[in-house]
C-alpha positions as CSV (number, residue, x, y, z in Angstrom):
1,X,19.8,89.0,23.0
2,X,18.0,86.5,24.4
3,X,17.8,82.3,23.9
4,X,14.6,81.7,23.0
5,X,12.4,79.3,25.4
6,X,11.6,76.3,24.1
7,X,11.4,72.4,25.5
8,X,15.6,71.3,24.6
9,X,17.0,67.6,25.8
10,X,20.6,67.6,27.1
11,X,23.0,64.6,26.8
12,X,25.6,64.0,29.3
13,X,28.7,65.2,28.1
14,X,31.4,62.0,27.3
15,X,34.0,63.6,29.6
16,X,35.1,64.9,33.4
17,X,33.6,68.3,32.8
18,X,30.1,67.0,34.8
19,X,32.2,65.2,37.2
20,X,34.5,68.5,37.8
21,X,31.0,70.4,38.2
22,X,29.1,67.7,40.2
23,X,32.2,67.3,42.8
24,X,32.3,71.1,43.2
25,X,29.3,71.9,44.1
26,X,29.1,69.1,46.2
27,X,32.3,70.1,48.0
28,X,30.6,73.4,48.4
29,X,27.1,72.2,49.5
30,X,29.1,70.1,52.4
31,X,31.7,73.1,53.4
32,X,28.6,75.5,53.3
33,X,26.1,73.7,55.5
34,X,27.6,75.6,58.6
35,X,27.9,78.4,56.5
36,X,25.0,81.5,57.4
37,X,24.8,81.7,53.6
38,X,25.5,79.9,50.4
39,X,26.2,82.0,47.5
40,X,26.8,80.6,44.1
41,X,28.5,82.8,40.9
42,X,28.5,82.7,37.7
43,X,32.3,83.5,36.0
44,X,32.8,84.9,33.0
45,X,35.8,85.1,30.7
46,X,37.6,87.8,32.0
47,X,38.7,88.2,36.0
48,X,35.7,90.0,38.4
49,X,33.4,89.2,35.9
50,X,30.9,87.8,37.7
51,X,27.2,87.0,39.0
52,X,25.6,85.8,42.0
53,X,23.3,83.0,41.1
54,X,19.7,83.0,42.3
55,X,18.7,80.2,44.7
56,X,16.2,78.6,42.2
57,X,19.1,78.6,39.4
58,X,21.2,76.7,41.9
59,X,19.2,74.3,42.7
60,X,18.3,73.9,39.0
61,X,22.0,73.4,38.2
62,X,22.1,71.0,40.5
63,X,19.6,68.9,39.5
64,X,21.0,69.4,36.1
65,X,24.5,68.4,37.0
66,X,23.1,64.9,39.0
67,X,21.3,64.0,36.4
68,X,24.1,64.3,33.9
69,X,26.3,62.6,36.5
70,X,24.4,59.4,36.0
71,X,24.6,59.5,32.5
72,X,20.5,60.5,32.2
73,X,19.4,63.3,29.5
74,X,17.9,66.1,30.9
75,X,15.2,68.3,29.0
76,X,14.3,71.6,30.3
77,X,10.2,72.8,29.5
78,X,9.8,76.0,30.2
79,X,6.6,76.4,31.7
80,X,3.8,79.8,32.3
81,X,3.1,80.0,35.9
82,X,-0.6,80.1,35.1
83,X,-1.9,76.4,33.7
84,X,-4.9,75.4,31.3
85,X,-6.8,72.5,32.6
86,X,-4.6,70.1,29.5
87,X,-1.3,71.3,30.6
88,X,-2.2,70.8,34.8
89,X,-3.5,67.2,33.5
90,X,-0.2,66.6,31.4
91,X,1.9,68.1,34.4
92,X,0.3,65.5,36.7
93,X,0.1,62.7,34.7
94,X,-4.0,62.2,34.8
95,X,-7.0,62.6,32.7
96,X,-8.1,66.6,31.6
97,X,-11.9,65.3,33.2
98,X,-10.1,64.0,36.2
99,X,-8.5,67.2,37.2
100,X,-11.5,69.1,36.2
101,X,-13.2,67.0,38.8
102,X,-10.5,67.9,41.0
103,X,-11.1,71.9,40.3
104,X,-14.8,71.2,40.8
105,X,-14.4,69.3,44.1
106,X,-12.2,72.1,45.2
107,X,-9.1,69.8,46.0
108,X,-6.7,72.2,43.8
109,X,-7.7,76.5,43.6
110,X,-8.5,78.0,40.3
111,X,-9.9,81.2,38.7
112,X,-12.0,81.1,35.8
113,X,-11.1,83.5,33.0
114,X,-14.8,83.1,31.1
115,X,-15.4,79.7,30.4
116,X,-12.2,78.9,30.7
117,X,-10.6,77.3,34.4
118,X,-6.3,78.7,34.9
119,X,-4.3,77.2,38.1
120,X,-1.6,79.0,39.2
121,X,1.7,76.4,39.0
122,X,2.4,76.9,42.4
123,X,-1.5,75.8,43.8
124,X,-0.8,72.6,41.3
125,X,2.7,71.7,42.3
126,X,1.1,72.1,46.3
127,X,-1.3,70.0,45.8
128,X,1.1,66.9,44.0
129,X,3.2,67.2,47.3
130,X,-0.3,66.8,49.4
131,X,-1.0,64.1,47.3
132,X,2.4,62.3,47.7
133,X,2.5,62.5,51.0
134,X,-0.5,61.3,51.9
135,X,0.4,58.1,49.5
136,X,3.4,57.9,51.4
137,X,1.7,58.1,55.1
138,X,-1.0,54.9,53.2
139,X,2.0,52.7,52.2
140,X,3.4,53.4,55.7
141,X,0.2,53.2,57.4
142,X,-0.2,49.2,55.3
143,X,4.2,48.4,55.9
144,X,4.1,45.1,57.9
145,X,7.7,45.2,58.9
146,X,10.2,41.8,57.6
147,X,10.8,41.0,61.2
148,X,7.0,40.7,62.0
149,X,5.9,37.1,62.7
150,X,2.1,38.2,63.1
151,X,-0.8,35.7,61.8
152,X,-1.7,36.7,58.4
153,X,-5.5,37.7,59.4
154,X,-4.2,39.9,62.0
155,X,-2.2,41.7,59.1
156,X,-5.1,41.7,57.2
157,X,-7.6,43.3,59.9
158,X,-4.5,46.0,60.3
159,X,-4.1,46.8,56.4
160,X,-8.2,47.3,56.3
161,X,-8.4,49.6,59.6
162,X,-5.3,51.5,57.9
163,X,-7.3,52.0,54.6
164,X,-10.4,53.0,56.6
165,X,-8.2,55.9,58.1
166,X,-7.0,57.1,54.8
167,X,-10.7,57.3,53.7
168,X,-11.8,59.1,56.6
169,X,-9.1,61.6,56.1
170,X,-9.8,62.3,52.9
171,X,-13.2,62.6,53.2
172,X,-12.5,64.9,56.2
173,X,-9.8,66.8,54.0
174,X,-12.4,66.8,51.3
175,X,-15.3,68.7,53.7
176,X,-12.9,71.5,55.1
């Protein structure tokens, strides 16, 4: 029988179990990274009872384990691999219009089913790691380092050619 999907929040457990778990596979993750292959299992209660973990389950555990580590709740959504406009809108944090407008300007792929526009998880999640890096590459482009005695307007002129980039590029992102 099967647990049934649905959105559940964990609490970091009070003890040294998370620690135990945490220091393991961080022990592991160190010893393995000359290792051809990492391979995670799963016991169970009686000896050779066993099961390899998939990559994605590890890295989910992981995740999991850090979290709990620092004494953070962690809730686990399942989630359909194909999105409504609401749910890619609620997944990235914006307006449903705005990512619409997004769909429409062909920044993220879709298919229509009827009237209705589906994204494939994997085309949203691709384009939130565009979209971070190319904030990243801005606040980089505008970091005026501590030990930088430049005049103020030549900082300025910098931070406004910098901007001007990050506009072209999208624009010329935007066109392709």
């Amino acid at each position: 029988m099967s647990a049934p999907l649905t959105r559940e929040t964990y609490l970091p457990d009070a003890g040294e179990d998370v620690a135990r778990v945490h220091d393991f596979l961080a022990a592991h993750e160190k010893a393995g990274r000359e290792a051809p292959k990492l391979r995670y299992f799963l016991a169970g209660a009686t000896a050779g009872e066993q099961v390899e973990l998939p990559h994605e389950a590890y890295r989910v555990l992981r995740q999991v384990i850090e979290a709990m580590r620092r004494g953070l709740a962690v809730t686990v959504v399942p989630q359909t691999q194909t999105l409504t406009t609401q749910q890619a809108a609620d997944l990235l944090g914006f307006s449903r219009p705005t990512v619409v407008k997004l769909l429409e300007d062909d920044k993220i792929p879709f298919e229509r089913t009827g009237t209705h526009r589906r994204i494939l998880l994997r085309d949203l999640l691709a384009y939130r790691d565009r979209r971070r890096e190319e904030q990243y590459a801005a606040l980089e482009a505008m970091r005026v380092g501590e030990d930088e005695e430049e005049d103020v307007d030549v900082v300025l002129e910098r931070l406004r050619a910098a901007r001007k980039t990050v506009a072209r590029r999208r624009r010329g992102a935007a066109t392709e």
